[in-house]
N, C-alpha and C positions, 0 to 999 in steps of 0.2 A: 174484497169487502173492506170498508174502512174501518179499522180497530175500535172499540169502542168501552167505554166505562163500566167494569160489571161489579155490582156489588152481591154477594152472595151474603144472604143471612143464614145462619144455621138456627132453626128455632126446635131443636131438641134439647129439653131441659136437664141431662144430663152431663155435668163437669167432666165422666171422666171418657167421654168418646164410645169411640170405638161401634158403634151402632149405623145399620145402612145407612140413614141418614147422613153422617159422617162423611160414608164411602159415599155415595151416590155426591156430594159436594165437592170433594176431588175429584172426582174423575169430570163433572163440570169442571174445573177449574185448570185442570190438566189439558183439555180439550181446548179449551177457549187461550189459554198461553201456547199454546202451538200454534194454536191460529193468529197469536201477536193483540189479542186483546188485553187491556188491563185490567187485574183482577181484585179487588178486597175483599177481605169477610171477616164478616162479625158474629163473632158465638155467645148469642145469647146467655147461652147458660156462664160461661165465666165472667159476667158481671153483673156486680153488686148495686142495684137499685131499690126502691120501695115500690111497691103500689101506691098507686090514687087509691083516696079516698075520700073525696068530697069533690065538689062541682070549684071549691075557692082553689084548690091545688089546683086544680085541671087550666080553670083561666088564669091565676093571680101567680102562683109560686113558678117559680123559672123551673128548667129541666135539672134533673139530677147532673153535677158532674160529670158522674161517669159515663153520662149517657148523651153529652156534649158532642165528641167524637162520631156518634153513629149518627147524630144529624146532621152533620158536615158532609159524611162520607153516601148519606140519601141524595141530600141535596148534589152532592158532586156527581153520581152516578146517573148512567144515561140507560141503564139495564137493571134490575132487582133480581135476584131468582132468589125464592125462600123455601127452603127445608124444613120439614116436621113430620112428625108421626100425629095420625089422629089417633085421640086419646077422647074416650067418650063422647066422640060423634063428633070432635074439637079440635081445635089447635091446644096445645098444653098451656095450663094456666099464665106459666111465664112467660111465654111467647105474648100473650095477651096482654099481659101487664105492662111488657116493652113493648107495643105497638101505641098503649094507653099511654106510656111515659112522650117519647119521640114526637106523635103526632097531636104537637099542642098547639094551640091556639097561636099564632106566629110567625110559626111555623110551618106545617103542613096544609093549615085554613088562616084564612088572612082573621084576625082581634076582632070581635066584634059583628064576624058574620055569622049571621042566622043559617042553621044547617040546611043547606036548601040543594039539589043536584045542579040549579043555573049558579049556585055562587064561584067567584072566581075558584078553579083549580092552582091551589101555590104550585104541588110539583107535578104539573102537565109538561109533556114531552118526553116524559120516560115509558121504557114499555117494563114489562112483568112477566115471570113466570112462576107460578107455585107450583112446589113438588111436595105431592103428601104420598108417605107409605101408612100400609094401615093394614089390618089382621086378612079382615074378610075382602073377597075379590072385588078388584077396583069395580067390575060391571054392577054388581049389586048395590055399593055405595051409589054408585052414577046414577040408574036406572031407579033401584028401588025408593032407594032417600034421597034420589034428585040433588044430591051432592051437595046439601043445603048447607054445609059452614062453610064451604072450598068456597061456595059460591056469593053468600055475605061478604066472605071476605075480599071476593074480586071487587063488587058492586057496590059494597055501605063503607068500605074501608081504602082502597086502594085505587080505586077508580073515582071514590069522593073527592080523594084528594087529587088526581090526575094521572094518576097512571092507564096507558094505554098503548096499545092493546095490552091484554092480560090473556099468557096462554096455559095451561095446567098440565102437569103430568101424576094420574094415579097410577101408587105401585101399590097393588092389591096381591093378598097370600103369602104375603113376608117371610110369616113365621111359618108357614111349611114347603120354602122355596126351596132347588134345589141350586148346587153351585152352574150348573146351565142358566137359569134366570136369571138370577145374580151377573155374572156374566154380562146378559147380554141386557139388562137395565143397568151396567155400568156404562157398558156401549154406546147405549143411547144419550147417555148425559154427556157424554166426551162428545158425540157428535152434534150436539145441543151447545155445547159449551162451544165448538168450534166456531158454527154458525150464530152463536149471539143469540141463540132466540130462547 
């Protein structure tokens, strides 16, 4: 397989680690450097940006600084996989906030285009993976709520802008997992990470 560009987002809102999330991102990233892929990542939670708050920020004001870097590093990448815990049926607010900052008019949609799914895709050519862990078993989110934020976010968000394919991994029962599970959804990220996908 020919190496390729992975950017891993970490979109748990917590600074001080240590949460699956975390672990499930290493062992992607462990997997995929074995394999000779290159790897970056960016942890949301250790930077400092604002929210939008008006329609003039979102077209008119450039990106924050510090959020300079993680649009260089979209743009360079030829692979995304993003981490998060869903938090009220969601990606965590900051997660949200940094997807709202990055994909600005510019940028991820060309100045001036009307939101439309024919308008050009700026970063088409890259493909996707979301990884959400979350309380209740992944089947129930799937099935019963039809996985309705994993699935905005594939469709009105990331595929708006050109990412494709987009593939998902739910990890459901978290918090009454035991260290066999654990285990063996680290497993599967390292062989994830190996294969690029």
């Amino acid at each position: 397989m020919t190496p390729r560009r992975i950017l891993l987002l970490q979109g748990h809102p917590d600074p001080a680690g240590n949460h699956l999330c975390h672990a499930l991102a290493a062992a992607y990233a462990e997997g995929a450097r074995g394999a000779g892929h290159g790897v970056q990542a960016i942890d949301v939670a250790a930077l400092d940006f604002p929210l939008l708050r008006s329609a003039r920020e979102w077209n008119e004001q450039p990106v924050p600084p510090a959020l300079a870097p993680a649009q260089q590093a979209l743009f360079d990448c030829q692979h995304l996989v993003m981490f998060f815990p869903l938090w009220m049926g969601d990606m965590p607010a900051l997660l949200k906030g940094f997807i709202e900052q990055v994909a600005r008019p510019g940028f991820a949609i060309a100045k001036g285009t009307r939101a439309s799914p024919f308008a050009p895709k700026a970063l088409a050519g890259r493909s996707a993976r979301v990884v959400v862990t979350m309380g209740m078993p992944a089947a129930v989110y799937r099935w019963i709520y039809r996985a309705h934020s994993v699935k905005l976010l594939e469709r009105n968000i990331l595929g708006f802008i050109g990412f494709a394919p987009i593939d998902e991994t739910l990890i459901g029962g978290v918090e009454n997992a035991d260290a066999k599970a654990r285990d063996k959804w680290l497993a599967t990220m390292r062989d994830l990470g190996g294969r690029a996908a």
